[in-house]
C-alpha angles and dihedrals in degrees: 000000000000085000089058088042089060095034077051089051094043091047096052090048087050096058102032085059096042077047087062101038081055089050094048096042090060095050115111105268104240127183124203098207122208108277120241122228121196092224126072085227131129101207086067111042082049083062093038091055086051095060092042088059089046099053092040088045092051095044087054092051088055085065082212094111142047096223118200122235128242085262100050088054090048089049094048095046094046103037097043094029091238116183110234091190082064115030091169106047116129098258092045090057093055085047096052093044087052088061091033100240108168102189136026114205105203129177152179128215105189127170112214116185086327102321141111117235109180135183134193119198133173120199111205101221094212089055102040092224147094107269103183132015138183132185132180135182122216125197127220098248089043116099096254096206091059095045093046087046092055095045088051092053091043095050090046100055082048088066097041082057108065103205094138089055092064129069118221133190138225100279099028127132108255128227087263091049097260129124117260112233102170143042128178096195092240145060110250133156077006095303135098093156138055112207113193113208121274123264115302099014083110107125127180119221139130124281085231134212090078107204092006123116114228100200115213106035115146129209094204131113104260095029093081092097086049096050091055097047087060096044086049093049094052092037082058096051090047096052096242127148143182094031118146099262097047085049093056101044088048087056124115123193134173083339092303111121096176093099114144140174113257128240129247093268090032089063087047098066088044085060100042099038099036115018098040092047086051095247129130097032089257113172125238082246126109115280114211113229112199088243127113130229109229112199127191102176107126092235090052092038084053081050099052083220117161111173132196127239109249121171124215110229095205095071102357097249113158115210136172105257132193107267089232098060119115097239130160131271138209110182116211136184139208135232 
């Protein structure tokens, strides 16, 4: 009795362990490369090596890969002469098919002027691009483990997600449950898509830093988080709160907190592929981008005046507006 009780106990551990072999073994193959730095220091490797073990150690933790060990990758770069300066070229991604790796995991750990500046990328092996991407800066006087912690477990939700595995088209509700109003047709800087907030997210408030020049600011489709970062950034030095970008970077919805103003042609595709099409309850009000306005005319040189590129949404008109005005808002993201 007691001998079939124990044959009864072995076999169920037998097969509960061949069970999760089986499982593993069906999990997508995913390999974290060595990071590049753009310095010969060791200082720096030595940190670069440290983001590349927290982002492997917190993929693992996910159990949503089978993620090759450092042997594994050595074996693979010496034995198929695989070229690490350029994974997905044409010749890496048949390489990588042959031993049925699904994802590449690549990074960069650069020092600017003292700070950090790092980026997360995955390349999706049966596209031959980069599917998701994250960067972050870090300052000098920031605590660089929590910030790196926060970008790793950033980067990798982004990747849980999937948003980067669907197509959308223009009118479609968004991950975040916003409408999609541009695609660019291709995955770059970790974005292919902008999503503008859902209805009735629309809020009034002021551009902010009255009289003050905000140097940087782009007018381009794709420069509006930027933009934001850097009027953030000013509005923070002036003392300033409750202006129109710090509102939408402080917004949460439907758990996503990447929220930005857009930038003057940003707004403009909002306009034309949304509000004319009579799609995202926008209002026939004035709608703030997180452009400025830069004048050179003597009178307004004598004035100090910088303005900042708002857009009617009655007749799409875009005019050069006091910084200090209550206009509306529609925050938008980008992925």
């Amino acid at each position: 009795m007691k001998k079939t009780a124990f044959l009864i106990v072995l076999f169920a551990m037998l097969t509960t362990a061949l069970f999760a072999q089986a499982q593993t073994a069906a999990l997508p193959r995913l390999a974290v490369f060595e990071f590049s730095t753009n310095m010969d220091n060791r200082e720096i490797k030595a940190d670069a090596a440290a983001v590349r073990n927290m982002v492997e150690s917190e993929l693992s933790s996910t159990r949503k890969f089978r993620i090759m060990t450092r042997t594994e990758i050595d074996k693979l770069i010496a034995n198929q002469n695989f070229q690490t300066s350029s994974i997905s070229s044409a010749e890496n991604i048949e390489i990588l098919k042959m031993e049925q790796i699904s994802y590449i995991i690549t990074g960069t750990v650069n020092i600017m002027r003292g700070d950090y500046a790092i980026t997360l990328s995955i390349l999706s092996v049966s596209s031959g691009q980069i599917s998701h991407s994250d960067n972050i800066q870090i300052r000098s006087s920031e605590n660089f483990y929590d910030s790196v912690i926060i970008l790793v477990k950033k980067f990798t939700a982004g990747i849980s997600t999937g948003e980067s595995g669907r197509t959308y088209k223009i009118g479609d509700t968004g991950p975040a449950g916003g409408i999609i109003f541009y695609d660019r047709g291709f995955i770059s800087d970790g974005w292919r898509y902008l999503e503008a907030a859902p209805a009735g997210t629309d809020f009034t408030a002021q551009w902010g830093a009255y009289g003050q020049d905000i140097a940087g600011t782009g007018t381009t489709v794709g420069s509006g988080k930027r933009n934001t970062e850097l009027i953030v950034n000013r509005l923070r030095q002036l003392g300033e709160n409750d202006r129109a970008a710090q509102i939408c970077i402080g917004m949460e919805i439907n758990g996503y907190k990447d929220w930005f103003l857009p930038s003057k042609d940003e707004l403009n595709l909002m306009y034309k592929n949304l509000k004319q099409k009579g799609v995202g309850g926008f209002s026939n009000n004035w709608y703030w981008s997180s452009s400025q306005y830069n004048s050179y005319d003597a009178l307004e040189q004598y004035l100090d005046r910088y303005d900042g590129w708002s857009q009617y949404f009655g007749d799409g008109h875009q005019y050069d507006d006091k910084k200090s005005r209550v206009v509306s808002v529609r925050a938008i993201r980008a992925f």
